[in-house]
C-alpha positions, 0 to 999 in steps of 0.5 A: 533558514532560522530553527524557530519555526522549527523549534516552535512546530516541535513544540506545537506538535509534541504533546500529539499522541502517536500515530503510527502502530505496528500490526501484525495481521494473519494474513499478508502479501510476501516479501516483493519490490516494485509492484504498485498500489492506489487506493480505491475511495469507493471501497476505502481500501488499498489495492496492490498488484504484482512486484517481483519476489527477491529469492527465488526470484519470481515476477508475481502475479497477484492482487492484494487488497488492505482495509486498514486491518486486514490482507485479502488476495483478491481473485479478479476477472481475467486474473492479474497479470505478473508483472513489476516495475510499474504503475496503478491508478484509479479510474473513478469514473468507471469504478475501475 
């Protein structure tokens, strides 16, 4: 592989402003591994549900919602579930 289109991408790219910024917001979910997230196009937010909390450990049966700005714990139908170790996806088509 030769470095110059490396080199020149560098180039290209570095007078771009940041795009990444640290926020720090009021509220958030706790500290957890291997709960799972889609976004939701209709509500242009992420969705984020269960995990497992590290200490004590605890499978966690929440559903968090993320704007951009904001963590909302959301109270769905039926409640959620806890669980961990596995998938989300989004049904367009039923708005699910």
């Amino acid at each position: 592989m030769r470095p110059l289109p490396l080199l020149a991408f560098a180039i290209a790219t570095a007078h771009l402003p940041a795009q990444w910024a640290l926020l720090n917001p009021a509220t958030s979910p706790s500290a957890r591994r291997a709960g799972a997230a889609a976004f939701d196009s209709t509500g242009n937010r992420l969705l984020f549900v269960g995990g497992i909390q590290p200490s004590p450990s605890t499978i966690l049966g929440q559903t968090w919602s993320w704007n951009g700005t904001v963590w909302t714990q959301l109270s769905p139908a039926g409640g959620t579930i806890p669980r961990w170790g596995h998938g989300l996806v989004r049904n367009t088509q039923n708005n699910r």
